[in-house]
C-alpha positions in Angstrom: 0.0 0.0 0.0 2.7 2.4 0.9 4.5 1.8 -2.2 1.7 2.5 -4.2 1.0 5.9 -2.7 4.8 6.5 -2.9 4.7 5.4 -6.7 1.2 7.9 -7.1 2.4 11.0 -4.9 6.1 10.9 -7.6 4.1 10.4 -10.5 2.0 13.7 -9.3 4.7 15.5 -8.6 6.5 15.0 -12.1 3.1 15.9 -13.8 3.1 18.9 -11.9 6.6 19.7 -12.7 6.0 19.5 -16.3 2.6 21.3 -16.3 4.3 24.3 -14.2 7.4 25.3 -16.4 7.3 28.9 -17.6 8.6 28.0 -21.4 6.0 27.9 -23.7 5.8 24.9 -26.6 3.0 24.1 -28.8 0.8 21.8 -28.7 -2.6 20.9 -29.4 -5.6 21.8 -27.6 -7.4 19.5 -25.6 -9.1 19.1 -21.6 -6.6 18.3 -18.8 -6.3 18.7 -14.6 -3.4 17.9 -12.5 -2.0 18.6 -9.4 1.1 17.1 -7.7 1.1 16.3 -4.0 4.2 14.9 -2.4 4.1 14.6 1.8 5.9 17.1 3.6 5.8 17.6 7.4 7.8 20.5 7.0 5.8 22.4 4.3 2.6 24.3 4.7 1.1 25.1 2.1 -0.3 28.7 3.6 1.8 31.3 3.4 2.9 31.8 -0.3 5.1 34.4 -2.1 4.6 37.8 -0.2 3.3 40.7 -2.0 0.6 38.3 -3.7 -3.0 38.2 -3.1 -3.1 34.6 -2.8 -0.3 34.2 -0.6 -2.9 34.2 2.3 -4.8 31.3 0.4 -4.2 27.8 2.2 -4.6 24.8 -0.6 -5.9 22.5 2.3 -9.1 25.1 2.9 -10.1 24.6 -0.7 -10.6 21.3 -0.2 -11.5 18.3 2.0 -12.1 14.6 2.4 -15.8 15.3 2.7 -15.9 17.2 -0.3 -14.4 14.4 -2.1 -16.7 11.3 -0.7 -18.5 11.0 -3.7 -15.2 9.9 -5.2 -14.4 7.5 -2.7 -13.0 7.2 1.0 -10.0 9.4 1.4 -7.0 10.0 3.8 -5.7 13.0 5.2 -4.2 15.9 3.5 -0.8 15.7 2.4 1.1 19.3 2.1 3.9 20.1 0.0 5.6 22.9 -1.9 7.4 22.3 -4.9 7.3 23.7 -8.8 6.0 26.7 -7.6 3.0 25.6 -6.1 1.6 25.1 -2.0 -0.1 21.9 -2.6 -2.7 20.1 -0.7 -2.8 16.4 -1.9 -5.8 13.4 -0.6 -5.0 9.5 -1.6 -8.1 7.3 -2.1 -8.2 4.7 0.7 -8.3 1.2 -1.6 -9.2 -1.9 0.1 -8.4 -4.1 -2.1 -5.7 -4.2 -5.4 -8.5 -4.1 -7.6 -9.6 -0.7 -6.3 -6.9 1.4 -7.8 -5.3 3.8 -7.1 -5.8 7.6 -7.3 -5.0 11.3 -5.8 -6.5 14.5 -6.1 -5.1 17.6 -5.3 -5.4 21.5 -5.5 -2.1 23.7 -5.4 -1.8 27.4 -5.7 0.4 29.1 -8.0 1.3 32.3 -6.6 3.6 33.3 -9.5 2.2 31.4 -12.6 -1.0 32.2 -14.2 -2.6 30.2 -17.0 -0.5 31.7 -19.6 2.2 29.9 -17.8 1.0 27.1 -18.2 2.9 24.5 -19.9 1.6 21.1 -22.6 2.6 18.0 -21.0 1.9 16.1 -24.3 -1.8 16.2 -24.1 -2.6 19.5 -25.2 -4.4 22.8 -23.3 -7.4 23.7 -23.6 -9.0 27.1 -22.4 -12.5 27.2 -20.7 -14.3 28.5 -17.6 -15.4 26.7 -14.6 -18.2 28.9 -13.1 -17.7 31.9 -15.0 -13.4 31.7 -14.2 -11.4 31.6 -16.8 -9.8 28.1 -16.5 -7.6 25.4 -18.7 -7.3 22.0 -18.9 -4.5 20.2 -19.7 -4.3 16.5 -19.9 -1.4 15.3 -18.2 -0.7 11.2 -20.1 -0.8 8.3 -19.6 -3.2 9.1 -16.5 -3.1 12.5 -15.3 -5.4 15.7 -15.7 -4.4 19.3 -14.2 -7.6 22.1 -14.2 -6.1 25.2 -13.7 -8.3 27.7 -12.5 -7.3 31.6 -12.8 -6.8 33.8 -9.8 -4.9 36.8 -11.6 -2.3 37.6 -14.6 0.2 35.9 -12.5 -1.4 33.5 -10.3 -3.3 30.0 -10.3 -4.8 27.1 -8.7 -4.5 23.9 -10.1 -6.8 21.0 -9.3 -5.0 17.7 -10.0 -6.2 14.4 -10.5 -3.9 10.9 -11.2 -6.2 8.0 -12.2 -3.3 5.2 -12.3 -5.7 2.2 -12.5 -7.4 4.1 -15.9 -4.5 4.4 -17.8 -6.1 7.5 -20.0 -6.1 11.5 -19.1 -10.2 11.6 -19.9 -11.2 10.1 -16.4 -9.0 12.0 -14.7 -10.2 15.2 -16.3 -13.9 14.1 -15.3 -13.0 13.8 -11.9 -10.8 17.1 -12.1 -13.9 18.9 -13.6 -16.3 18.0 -11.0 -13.7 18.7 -8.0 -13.3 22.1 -9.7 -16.6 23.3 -9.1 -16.2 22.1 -5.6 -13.3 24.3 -5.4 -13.6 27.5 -7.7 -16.4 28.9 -5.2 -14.1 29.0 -2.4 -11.6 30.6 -4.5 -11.1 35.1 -4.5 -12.7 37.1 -7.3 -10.4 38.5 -8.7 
């Protein structure tokens, strides 16, 4: 069990890594979420880069295990800061190998807005989630990042990593729906 969340929370991180860079490439359009989450007991994921407005904004207030039961049974919050982003990470509670495996996530990007955002081989594509301006960007084999827009220069990413489905469309479903769970609790910027 623990080397499976090990393997997820690594995978989530490299996704995130990739989907944070600052260098733009081209690619084709197309839905995606994904966050990273890697534990931390050191990290918090509340104060951010001073002189921001969402510096203030903890990624574990955006989101919680209750929020996501309709997904499944989840443990507690893992923190973390790395690629730029405070991130607030849950792992789904399998009982059984045949479960899967999944994490979803939500990290805020105090320095990278969606034009920063970077293809990770499955394209971005530009939306809204609840009026917000918002891209999705399909993270393969298994990984979706929803990036939600909290200024010119700042983001928050929702992040799912569907191992077991071995495609970026569930995890984009899943990344959707935990968006609008999310965006409400987000400022207006």
């Amino acid at each position: 069990m623990k080397l499976v969340t090990r393997s997820i929370l690594l995978t989530a991180a490299l996704a995130l890594s990739l989907a944070s860079c600052s260098s733009k490439e081209p690619g084709n359009a197309s839905p995606s979420t994904a966050a990273k989450s890697s534990p931390s007991e050191t990290n918090s994921s509340a104060p951010g880069t001073s002189g921001s407005p969402t510096s203030s904004l903890d990624s574990c207030s955006l989101l919680s295990a209750a929020d996501l039961s309709t997904f499944g049974s989840f443990g507690e919050p893992e923190r973390s800061t790395e690629g730029g982003a405070r991130t607030c990470a849950y792992s789904f509670k399998s009982t059984s190998a045949s479960d899967g495996a999944f994490t979803i996530g939500v990290g805020i990007r105090d320095q990278q807005g969606l034009a920063d955002a970077n293809d990770a081989g499955g394209g971005i594509t530009p939306g809204q989630v609840n009026g917000r301006k918002a891209a999705q960007i399909p993270i393969p084999p298994y990984a979706c990042i929803l990036a939600l827009e909290l200024g010119d220069h700042a983001r928050a990413d929702v992040t799912v990593n569907h191992v077991t489905t071995k495609q970026t469309q569930p995890s984009c479903e899943v990344a959707s729906k935990v968006a609008d769970i999310v965006e409400p609790k987000l400022p207006k910027g």
